[in-house]
Every structure is written in structure tokens, then in C-alpha cells.
LUMGU-523753 format. One record per atom (N, C-alpha, C, O, CB): residue in one letter; x negated, y negated, z negated. Coordinates in nm, 3 decimals. Each point is the difference from the previous one (the first is absolute). Glycine has a CB too. Example, Ala and Ser with C-alpha at 12.3 -4.5 7.8 and 13.67 -1.06 7.14 Angstrom:
<sites>
site vexpa: A | px: -1.319 | py: 0.569 | pz: -0.780
site vexpa: A | px: 0.089 | py: -0.119 | pz: 0.000
site vexpa: A | px: -0.090 | py: -0.120 | pz: 0.000
site vexpa: A | px: -0.104 | py: 0.002 | pz: -0.066
site vexpa: A | px: 0.293 | py: 0.115 | pz: -0.059
site vexpa: S | px: -0.154 | py: -0.222 | pz: 0.197
site vexpa: S | px: -0.082 | py: -0.119 | pz: -0.006
site vexpa: S | px: 0.077 | py: -0.109 | pz: -0.073
site vexpa: S | px: -0.051 | py: -0.111 | pz: -0.017
site vexpa: S | px: -0.067 | py: 0.174 | pz: 0.232
</sites>
This chain:
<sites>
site vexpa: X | px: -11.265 | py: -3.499 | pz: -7.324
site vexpa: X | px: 0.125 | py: -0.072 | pz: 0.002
site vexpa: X | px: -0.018 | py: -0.143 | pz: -0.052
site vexpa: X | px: 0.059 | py: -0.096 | pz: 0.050
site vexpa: X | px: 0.064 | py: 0.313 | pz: -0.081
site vexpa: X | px: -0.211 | py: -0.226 | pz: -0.077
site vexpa: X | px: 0.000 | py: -0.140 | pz: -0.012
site vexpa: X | px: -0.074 | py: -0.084 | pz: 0.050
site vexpa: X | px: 0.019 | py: -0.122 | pz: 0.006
site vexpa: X | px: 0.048 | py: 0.176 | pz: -0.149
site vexpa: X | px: -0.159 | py: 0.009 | pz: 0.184
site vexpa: X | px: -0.072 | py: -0.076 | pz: 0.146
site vexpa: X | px: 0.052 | py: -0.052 | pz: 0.096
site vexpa: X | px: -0.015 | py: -0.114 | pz: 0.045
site vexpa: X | px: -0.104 | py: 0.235 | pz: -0.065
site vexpa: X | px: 0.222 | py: 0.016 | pz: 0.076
site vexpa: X | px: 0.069 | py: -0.107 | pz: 0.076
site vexpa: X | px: 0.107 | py: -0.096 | pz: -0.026
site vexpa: X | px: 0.027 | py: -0.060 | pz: 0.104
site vexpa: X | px: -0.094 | py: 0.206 | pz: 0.008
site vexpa: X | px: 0.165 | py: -0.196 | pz: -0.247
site vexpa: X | px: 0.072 | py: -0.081 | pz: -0.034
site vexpa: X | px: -0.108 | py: -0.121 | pz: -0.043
site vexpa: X | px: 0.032 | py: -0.106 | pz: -0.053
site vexpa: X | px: 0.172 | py: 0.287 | pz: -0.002
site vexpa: X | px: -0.314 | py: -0.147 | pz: 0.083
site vexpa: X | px: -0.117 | py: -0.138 | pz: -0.053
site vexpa: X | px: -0.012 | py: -0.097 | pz: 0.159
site vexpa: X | px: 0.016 | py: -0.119 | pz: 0.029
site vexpa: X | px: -0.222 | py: 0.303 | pz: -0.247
site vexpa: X | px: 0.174 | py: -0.075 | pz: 0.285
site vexpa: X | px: 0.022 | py: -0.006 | pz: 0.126
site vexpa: X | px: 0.082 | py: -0.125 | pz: 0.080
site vexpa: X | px: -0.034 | py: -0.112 | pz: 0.037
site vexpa: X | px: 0.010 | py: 0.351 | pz: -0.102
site vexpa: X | px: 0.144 | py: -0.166 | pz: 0.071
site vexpa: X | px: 0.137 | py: -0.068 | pz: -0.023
site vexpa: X | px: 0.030 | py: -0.123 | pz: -0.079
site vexpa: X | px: 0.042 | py: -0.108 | pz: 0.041
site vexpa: X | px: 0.004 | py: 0.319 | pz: -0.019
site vexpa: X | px: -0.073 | py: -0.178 | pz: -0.126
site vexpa: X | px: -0.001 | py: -0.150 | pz: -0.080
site vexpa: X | px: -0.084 | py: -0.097 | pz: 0.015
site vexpa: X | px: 0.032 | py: -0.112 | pz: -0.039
site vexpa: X | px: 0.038 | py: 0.216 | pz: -0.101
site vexpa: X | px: -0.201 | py: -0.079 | pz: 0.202
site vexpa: X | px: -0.052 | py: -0.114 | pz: 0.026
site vexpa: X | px: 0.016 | py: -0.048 | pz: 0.159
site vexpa: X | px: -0.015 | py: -0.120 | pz: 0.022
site vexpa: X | px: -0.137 | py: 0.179 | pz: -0.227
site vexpa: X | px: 0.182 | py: 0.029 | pz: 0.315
site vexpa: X | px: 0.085 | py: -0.039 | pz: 0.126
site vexpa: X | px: 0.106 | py: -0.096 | pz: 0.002
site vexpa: X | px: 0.018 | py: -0.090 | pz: 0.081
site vexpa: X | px: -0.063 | py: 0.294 | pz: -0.035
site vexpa: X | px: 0.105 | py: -0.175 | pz: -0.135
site vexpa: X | px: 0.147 | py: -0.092 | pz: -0.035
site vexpa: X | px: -0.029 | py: -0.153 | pz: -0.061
site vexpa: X | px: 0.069 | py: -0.098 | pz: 0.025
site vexpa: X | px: 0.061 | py: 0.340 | pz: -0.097
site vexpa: X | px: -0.262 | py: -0.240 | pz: -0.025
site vexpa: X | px: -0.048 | py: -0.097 | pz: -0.046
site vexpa: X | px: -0.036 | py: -0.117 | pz: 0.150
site vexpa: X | px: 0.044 | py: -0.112 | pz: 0.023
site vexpa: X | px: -0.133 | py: 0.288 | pz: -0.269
site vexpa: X | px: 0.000 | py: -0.096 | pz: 0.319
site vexpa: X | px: -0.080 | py: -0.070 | pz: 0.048
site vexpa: X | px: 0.102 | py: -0.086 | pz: 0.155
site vexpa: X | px: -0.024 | py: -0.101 | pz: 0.065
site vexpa: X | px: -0.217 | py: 0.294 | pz: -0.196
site vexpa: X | px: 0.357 | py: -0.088 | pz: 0.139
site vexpa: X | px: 0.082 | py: -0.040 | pz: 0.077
site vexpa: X | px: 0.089 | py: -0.104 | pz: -0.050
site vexpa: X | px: 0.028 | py: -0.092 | pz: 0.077
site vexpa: X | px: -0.061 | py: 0.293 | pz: 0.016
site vexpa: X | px: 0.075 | py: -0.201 | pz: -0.193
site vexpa: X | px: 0.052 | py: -0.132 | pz: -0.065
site vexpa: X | px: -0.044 | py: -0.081 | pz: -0.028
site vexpa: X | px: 0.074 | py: -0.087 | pz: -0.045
site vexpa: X | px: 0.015 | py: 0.163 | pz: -0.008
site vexpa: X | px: -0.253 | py: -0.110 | pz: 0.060
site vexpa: X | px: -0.073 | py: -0.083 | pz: -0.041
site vexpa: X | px: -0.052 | py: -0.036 | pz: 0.173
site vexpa: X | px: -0.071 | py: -0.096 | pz: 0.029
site vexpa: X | px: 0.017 | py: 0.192 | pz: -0.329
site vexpa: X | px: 0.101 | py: -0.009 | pz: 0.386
site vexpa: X | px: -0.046 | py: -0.058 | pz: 0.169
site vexpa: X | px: 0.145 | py: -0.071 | pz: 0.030
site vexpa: X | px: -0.018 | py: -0.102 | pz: 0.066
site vexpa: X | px: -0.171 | py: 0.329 | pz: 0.051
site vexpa: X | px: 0.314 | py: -0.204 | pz: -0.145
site vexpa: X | px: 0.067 | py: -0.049 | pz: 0.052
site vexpa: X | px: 0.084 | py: -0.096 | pz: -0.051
site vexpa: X | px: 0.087 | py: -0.056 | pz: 0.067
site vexpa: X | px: -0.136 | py: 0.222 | pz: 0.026
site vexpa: X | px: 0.019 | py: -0.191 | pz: -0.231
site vexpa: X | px: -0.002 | py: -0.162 | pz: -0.084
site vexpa: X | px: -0.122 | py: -0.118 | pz: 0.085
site vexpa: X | px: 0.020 | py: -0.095 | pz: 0.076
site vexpa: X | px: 0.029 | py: 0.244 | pz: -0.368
site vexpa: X | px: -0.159 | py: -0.095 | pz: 0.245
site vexpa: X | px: -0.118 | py: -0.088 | pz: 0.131
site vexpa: X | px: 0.072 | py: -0.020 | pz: 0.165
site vexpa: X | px: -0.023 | py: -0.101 | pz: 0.067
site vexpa: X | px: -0.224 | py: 0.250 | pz: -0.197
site vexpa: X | px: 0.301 | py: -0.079 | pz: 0.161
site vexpa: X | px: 0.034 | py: -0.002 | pz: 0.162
site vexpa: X | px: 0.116 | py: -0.081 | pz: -0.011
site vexpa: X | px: 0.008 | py: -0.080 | pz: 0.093
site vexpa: X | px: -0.091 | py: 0.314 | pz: 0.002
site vexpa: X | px: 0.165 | py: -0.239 | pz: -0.169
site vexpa: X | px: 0.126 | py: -0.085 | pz: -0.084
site vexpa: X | px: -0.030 | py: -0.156 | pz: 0.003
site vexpa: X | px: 0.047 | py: -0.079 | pz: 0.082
site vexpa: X | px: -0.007 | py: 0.284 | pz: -0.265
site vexpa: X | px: -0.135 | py: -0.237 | pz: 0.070
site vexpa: X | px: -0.052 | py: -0.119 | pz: -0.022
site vexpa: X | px: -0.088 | py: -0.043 | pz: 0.095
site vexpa: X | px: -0.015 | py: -0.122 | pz: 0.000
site vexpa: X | px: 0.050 | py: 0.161 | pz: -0.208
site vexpa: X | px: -0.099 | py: 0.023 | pz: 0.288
site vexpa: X | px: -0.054 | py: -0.083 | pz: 0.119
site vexpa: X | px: -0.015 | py: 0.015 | pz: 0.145
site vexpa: X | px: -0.094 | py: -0.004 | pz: 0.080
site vexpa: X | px: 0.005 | py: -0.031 | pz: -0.248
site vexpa: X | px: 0.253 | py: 0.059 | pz: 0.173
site vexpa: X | px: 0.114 | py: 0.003 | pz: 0.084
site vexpa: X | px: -0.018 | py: -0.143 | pz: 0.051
site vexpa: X | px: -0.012 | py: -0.092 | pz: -0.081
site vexpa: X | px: 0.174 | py: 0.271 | pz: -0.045
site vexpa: X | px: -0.163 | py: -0.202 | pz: 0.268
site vexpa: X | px: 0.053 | py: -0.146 | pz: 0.049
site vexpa: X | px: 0.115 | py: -0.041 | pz: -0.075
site vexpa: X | px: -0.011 | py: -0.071 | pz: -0.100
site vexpa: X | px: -0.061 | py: 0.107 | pz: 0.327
site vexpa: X | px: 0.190 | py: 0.009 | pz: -0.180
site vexpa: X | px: 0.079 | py: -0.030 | pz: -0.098
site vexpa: X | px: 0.038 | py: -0.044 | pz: -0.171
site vexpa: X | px: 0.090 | py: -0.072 | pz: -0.043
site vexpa: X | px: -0.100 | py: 0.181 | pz: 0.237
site vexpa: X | px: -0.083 | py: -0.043 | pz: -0.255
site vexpa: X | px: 0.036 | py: -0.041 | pz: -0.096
site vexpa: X | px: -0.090 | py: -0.120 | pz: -0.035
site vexpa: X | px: 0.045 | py: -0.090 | pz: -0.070
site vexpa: X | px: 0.056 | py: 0.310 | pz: 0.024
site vexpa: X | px: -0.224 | py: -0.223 | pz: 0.090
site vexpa: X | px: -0.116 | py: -0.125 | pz: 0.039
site vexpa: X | px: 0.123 | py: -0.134 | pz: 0.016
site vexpa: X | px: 0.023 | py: -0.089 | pz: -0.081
site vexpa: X | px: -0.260 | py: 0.263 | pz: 0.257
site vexpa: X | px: 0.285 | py: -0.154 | pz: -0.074
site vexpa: X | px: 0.085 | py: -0.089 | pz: 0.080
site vexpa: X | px: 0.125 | py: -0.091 | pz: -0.110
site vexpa: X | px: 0.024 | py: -0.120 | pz: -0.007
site vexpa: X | px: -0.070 | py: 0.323 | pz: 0.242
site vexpa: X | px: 0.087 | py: -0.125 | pz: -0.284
site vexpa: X | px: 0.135 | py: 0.024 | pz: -0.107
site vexpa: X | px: -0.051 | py: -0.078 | pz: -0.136
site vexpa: X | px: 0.070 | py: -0.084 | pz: -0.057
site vexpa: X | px: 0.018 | py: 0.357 | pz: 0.152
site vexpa: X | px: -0.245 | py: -0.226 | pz: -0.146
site vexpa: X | px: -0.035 | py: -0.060 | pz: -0.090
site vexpa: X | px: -0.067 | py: -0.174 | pz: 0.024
site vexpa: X | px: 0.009 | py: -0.092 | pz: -0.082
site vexpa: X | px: -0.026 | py: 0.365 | pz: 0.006
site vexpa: X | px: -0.043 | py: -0.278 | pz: 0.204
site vexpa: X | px: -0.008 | py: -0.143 | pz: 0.056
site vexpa: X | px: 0.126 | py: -0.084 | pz: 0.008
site vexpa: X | px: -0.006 | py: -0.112 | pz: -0.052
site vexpa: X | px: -0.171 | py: 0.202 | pz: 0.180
site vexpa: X | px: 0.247 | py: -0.066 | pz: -0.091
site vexpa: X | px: 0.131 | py: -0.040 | pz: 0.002
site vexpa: X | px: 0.100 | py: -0.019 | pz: -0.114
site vexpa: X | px: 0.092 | py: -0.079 | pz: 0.023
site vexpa: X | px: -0.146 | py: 0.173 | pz: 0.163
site vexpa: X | px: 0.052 | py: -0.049 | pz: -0.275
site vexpa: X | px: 0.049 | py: -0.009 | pz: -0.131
site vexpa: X | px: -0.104 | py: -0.067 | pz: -0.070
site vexpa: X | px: 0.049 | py: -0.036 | pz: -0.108
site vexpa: X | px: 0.092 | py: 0.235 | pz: 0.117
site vexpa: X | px: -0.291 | py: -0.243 | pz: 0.001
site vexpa: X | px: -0.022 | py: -0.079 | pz: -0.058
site vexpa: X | px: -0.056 | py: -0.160 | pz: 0.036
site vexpa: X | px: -0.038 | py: -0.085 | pz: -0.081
site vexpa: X | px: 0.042 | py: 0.309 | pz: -0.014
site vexpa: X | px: 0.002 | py: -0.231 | pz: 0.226
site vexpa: X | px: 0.035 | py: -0.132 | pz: 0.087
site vexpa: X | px: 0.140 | py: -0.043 | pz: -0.047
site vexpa: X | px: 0.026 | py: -0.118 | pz: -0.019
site vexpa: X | px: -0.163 | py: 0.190 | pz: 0.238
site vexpa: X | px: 0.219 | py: 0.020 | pz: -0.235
site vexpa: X | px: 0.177 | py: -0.064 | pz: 0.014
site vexpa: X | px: 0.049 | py: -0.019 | pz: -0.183
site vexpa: X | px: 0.105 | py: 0.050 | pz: -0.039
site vexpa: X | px: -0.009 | py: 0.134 | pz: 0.329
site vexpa: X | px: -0.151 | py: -0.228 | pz: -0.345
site vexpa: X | px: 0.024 | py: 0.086 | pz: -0.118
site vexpa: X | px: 0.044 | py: -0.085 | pz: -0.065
site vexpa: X | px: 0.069 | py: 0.049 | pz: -0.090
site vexpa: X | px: -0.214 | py: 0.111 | pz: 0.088
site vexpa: X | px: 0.142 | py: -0.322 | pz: -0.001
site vexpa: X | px: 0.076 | py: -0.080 | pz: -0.008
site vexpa: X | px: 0.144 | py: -0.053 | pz: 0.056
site vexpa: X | px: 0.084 | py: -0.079 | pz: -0.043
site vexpa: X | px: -0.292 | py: 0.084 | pz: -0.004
site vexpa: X | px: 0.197 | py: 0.081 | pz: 0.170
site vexpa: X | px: 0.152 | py: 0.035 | pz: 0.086
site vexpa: X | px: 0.100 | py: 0.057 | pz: -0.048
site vexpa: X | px: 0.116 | py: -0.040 | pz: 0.014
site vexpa: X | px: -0.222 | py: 0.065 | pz: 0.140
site vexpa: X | px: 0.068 | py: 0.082 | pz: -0.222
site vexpa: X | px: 0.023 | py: 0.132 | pz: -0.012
site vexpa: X | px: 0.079 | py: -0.029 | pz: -0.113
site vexpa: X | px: 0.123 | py: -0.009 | pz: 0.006
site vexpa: X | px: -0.320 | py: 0.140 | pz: 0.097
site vexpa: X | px: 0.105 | py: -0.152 | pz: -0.249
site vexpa: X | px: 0.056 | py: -0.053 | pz: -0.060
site vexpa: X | px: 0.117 | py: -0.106 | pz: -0.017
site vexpa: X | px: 0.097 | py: 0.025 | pz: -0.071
site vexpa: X | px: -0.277 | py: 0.072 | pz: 0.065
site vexpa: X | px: 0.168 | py: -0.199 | pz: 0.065
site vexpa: X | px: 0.090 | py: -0.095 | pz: 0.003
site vexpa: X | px: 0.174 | py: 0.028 | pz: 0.042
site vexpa: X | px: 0.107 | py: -0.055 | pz: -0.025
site vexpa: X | px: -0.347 | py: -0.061 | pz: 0.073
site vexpa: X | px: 0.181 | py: 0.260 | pz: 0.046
site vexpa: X | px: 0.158 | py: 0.021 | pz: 0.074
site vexpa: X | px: 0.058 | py: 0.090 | pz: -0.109
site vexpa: X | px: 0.122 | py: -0.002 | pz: -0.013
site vexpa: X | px: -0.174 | py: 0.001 | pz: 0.298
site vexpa: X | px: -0.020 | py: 0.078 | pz: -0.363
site vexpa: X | px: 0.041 | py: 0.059 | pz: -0.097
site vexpa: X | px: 0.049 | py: -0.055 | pz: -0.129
site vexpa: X | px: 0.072 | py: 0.065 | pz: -0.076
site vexpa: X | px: -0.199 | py: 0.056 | pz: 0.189
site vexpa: X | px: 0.080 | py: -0.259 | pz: -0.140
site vexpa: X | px: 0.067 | py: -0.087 | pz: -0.092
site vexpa: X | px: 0.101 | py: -0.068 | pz: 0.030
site vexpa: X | px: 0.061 | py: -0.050 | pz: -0.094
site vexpa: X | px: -0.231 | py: 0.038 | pz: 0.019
site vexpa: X | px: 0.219 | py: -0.010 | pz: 0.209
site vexpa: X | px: 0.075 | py: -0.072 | pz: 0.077
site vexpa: X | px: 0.105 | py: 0.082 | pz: -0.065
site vexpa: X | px: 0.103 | py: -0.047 | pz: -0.047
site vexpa: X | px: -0.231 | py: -0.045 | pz: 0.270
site vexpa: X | px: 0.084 | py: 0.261 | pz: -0.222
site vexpa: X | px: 0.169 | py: 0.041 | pz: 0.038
site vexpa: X | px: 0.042 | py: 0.070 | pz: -0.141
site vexpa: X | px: 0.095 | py: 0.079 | pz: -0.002
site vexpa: X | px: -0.113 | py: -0.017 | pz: 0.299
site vexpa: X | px: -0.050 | py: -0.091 | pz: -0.403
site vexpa: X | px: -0.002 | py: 0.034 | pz: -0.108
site vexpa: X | px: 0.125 | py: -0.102 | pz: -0.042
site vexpa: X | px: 0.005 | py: -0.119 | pz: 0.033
site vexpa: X | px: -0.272 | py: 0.216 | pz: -0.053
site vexpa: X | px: 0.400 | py: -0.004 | pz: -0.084
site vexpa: X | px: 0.103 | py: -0.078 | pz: 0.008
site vexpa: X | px: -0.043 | py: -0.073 | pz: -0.148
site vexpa: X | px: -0.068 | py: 0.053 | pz: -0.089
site vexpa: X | px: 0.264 | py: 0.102 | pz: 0.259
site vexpa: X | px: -0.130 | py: -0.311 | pz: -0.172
site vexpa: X | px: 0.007 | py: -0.040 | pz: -0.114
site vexpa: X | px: 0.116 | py: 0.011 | pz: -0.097
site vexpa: X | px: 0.113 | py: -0.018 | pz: 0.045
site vexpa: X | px: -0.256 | py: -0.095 | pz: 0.067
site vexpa: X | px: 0.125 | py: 0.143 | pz: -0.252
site vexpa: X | px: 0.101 | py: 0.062 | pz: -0.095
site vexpa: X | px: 0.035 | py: -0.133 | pz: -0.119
site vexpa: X | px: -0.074 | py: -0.068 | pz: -0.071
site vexpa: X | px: -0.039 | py: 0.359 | pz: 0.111
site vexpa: X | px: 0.262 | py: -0.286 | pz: -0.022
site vexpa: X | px: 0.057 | py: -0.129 | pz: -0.067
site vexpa: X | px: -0.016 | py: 0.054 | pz: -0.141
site vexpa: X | px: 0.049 | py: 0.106 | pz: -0.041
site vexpa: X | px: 0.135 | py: -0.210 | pz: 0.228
site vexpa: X | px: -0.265 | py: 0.010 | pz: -0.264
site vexpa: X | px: -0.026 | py: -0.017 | pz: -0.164
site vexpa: X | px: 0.141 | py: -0.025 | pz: -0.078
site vexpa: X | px: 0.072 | py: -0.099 | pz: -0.016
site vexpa: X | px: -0.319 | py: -0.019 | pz: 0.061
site vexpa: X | px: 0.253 | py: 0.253 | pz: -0.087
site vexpa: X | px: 0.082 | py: 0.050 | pz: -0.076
site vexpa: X | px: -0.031 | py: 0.000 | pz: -0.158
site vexpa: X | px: 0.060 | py: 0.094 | pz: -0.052
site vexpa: X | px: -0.011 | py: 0.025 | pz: 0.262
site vexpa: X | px: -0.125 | py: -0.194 | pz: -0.305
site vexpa: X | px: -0.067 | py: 0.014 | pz: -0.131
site vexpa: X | px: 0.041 | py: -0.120 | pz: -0.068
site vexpa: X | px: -0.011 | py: -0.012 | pz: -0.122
site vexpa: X | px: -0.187 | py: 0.148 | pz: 0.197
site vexpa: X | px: 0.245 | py: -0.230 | pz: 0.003
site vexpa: X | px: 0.050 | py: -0.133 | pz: -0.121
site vexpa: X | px: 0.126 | py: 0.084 | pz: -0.102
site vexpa: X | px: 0.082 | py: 0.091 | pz: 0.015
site vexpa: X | px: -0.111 | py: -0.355 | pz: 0.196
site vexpa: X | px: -0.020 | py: 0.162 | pz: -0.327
site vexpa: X | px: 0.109 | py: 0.057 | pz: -0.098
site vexpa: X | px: -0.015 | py: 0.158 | pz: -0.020
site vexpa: X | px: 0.102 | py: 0.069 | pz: 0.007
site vexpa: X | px: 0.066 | py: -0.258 | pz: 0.074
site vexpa: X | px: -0.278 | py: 0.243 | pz: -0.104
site vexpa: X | px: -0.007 | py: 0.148 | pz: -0.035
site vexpa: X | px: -0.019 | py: -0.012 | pz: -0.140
site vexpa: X | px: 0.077 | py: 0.042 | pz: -0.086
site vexpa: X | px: -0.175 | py: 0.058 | pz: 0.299
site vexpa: X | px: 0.033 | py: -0.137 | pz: -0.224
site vexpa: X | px: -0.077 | py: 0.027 | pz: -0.158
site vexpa: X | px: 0.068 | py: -0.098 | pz: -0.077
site vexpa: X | px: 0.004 | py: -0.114 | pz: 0.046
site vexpa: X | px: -0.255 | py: 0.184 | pz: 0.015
site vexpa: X | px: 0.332 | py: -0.031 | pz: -0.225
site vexpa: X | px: 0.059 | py: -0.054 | pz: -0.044
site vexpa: X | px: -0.099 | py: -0.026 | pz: -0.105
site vexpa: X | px: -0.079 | py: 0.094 | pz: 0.004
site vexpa: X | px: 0.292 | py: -0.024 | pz: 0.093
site vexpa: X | px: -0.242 | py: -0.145 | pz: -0.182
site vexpa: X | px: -0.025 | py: 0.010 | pz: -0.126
site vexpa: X | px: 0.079 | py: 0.011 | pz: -0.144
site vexpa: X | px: 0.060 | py: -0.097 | pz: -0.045
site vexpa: X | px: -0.196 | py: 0.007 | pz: 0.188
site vexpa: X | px: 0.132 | py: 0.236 | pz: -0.221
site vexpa: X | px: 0.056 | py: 0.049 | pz: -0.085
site vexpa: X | px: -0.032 | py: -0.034 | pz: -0.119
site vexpa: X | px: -0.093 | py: 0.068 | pz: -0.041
site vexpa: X | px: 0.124 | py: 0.067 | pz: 0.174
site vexpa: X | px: 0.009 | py: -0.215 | pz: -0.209
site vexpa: X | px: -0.050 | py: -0.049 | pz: -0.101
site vexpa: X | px: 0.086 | py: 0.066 | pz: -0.126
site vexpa: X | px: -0.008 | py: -0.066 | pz: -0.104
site vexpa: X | px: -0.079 | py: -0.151 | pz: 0.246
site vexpa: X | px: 0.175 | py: 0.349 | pz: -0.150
site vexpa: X | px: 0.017 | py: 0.062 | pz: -0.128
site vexpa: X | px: -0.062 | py: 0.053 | pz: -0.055
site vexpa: X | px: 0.022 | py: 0.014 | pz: -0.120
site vexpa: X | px: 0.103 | py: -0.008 | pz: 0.159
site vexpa: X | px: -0.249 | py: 0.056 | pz: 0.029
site vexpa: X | px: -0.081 | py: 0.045 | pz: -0.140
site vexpa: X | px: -0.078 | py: -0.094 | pz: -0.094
site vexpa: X | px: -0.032 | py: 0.046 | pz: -0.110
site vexpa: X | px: 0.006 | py: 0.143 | pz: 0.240
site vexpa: X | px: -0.013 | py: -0.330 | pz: -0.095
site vexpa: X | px: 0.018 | py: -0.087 | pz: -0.099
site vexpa: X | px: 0.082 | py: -0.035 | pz: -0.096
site vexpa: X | px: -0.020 | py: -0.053 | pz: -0.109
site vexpa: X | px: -0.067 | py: 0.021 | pz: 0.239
site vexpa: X | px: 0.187 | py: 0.072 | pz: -0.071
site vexpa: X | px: 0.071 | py: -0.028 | pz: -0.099
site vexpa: X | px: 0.023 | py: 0.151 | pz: -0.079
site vexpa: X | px: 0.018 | py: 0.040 | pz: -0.116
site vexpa: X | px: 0.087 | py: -0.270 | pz: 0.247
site vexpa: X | px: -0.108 | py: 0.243 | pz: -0.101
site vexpa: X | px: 0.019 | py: 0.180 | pz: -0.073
site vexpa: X | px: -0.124 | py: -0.030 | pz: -0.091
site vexpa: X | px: 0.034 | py: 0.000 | pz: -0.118
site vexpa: X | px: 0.061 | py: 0.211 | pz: 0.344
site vexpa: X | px: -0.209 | py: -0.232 | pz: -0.210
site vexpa: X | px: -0.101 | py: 0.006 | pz: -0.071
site vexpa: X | px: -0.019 | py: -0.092 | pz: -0.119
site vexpa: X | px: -0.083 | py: 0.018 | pz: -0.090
site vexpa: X | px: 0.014 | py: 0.066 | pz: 0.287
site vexpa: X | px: 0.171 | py: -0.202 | pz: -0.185
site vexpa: X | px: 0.075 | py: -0.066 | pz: -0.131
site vexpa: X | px: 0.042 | py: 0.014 | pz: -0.063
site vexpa: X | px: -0.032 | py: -0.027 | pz: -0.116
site vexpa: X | px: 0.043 | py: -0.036 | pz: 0.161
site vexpa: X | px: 0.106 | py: 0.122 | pz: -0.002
site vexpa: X | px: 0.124 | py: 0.066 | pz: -0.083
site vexpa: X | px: -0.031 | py: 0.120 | pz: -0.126
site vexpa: X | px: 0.057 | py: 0.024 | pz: -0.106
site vexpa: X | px: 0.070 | py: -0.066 | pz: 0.351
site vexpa: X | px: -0.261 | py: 0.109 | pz: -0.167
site vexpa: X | px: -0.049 | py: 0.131 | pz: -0.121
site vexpa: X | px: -0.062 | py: -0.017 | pz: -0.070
site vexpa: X | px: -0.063 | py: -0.104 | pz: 0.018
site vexpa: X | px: 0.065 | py: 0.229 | pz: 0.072
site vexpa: X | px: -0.026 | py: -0.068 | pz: -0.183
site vexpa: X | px: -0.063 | py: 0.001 | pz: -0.170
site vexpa: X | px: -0.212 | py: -0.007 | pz: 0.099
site vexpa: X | px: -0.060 | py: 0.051 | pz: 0.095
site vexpa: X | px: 0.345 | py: 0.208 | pz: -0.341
site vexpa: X | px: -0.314 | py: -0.379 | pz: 0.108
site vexpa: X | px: -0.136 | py: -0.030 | pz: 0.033
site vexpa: X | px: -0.091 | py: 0.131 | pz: 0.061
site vexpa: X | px: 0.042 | py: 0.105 | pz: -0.047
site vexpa: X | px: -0.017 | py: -0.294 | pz: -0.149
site vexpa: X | px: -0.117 | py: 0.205 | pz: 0.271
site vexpa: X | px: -0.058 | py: 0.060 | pz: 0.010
site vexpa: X | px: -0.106 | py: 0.050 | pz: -0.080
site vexpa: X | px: -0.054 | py: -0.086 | pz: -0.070
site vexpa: X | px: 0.154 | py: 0.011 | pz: 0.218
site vexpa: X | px: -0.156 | py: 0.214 | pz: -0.158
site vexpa: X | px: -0.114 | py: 0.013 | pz: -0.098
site vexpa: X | px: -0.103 | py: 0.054 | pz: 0.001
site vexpa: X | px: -0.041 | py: 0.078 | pz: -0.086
site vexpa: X | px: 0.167 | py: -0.093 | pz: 0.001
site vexpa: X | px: -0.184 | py: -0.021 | pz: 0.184
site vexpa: X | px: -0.092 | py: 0.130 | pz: 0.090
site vexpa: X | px: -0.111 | py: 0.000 | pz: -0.129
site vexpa: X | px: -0.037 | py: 0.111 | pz: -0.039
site vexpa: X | px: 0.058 | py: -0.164 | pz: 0.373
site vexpa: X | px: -0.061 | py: -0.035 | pz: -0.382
site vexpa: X | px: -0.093 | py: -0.050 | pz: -0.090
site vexpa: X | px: -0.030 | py: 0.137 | pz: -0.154
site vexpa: X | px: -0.090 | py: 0.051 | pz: -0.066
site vexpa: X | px: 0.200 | py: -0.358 | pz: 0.168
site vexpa: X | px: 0.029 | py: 0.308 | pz: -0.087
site vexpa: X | px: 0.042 | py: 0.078 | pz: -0.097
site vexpa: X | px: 0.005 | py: 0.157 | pz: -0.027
site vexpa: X | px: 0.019 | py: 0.047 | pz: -0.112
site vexpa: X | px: 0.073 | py: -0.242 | pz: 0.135
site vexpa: X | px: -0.116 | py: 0.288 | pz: 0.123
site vexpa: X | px: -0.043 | py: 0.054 | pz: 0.029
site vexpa: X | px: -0.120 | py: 0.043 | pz: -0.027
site vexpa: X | px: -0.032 | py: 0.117 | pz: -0.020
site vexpa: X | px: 0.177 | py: -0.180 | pz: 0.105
site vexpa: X | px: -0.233 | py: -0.055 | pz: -0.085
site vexpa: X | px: -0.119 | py: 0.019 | pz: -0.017
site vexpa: X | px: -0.105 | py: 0.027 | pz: -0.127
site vexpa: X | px: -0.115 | py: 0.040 | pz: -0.020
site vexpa: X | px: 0.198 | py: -0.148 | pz: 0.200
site vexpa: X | px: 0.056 | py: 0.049 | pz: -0.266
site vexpa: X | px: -0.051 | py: 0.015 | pz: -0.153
site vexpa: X | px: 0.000 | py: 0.146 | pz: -0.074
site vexpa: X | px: 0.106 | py: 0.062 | pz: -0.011
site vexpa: X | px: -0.011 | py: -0.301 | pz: -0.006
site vexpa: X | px: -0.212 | py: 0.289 | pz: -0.030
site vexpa: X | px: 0.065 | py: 0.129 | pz: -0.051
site vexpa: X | px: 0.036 | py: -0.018 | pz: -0.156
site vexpa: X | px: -0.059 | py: -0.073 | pz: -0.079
site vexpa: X | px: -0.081 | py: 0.222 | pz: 0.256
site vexpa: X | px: 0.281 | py: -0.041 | pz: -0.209
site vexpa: X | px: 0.046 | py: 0.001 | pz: -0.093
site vexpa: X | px: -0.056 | py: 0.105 | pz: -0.129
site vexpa: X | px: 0.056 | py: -0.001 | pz: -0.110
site vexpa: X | px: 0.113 | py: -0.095 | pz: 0.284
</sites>
């Protein structure tokens, strides 16, 4: 039995590996890949052509918040220093 699923499994291999090869060197796809890379500056261009442009919406976003400066005035000195001392 497992002879023959070895069998089998490598039939299936070798057939997917014949008909990817028969795939890729296909006239057609020969043809398709010449052609897409002769045109490829074409190609591109019509695709930027139709790419829409988006009205800049970002002026005046960003405010600058300047209360935690001031917050950081208003409170008792800091003492990180002090921390550090042992008692």
C-alpha cells in the first residue's frame, strides 16, 4: 500500500512539474512576456495617467500645545536627585 501512494505521489509530482514547464514555454506566454517588457514604459505611464490625484487636506493639523509647560511651572521643584540619596 505504500508503495503504491509513493507511486502516486511522485506521478503527481512529475505532472505538475511537466505542466508548469509546458506553461512557461508556451508561445504564448513567451509572447506576453516580450511584450510587457518592450512596452513597459507605456504601460506604466497609462497607469499613472489614470491614477486619481487627492486634494491636501493637512494644513493647519497640528496645533502646538504648549500647557504642559506651563503645568511644569506651576508645580513644586522637581527632585529626581533626591531619590537617589539614601536615607
Amino acid at each position: 500500500m505504500q508503495k503504491f501512494v509513493s507511486i502516486v505521489l511522485f506521478i503527481l509530482v512529475i505532472i505538475f512539474f511537466g505542466s508548469t514547464y509546458k506553461y512557461y514555454s508556451s508561445n504564448k506566454n513567451i509572447k506576453n512576456k516580450e511584450f510587457n517588457r518592450n512596452n513597459i514604459d507605456q504601460i506604466l505611464n497609462d497607469k499613472i495617467s489614470s491614477l486619481p490625484i487627492l486634494k491636501n487636506d493637512t494644513d493647519n493639523v497640528i496645533e502646538f500645545n504648549d500647557g504642559f509647560s506651563n503645568e511644569i511651572k506651576n508645580d513644586r521643584p522637581r527632585s529626581f536627585w533626591n531619590l537617589l540619596k539614601s536615607e
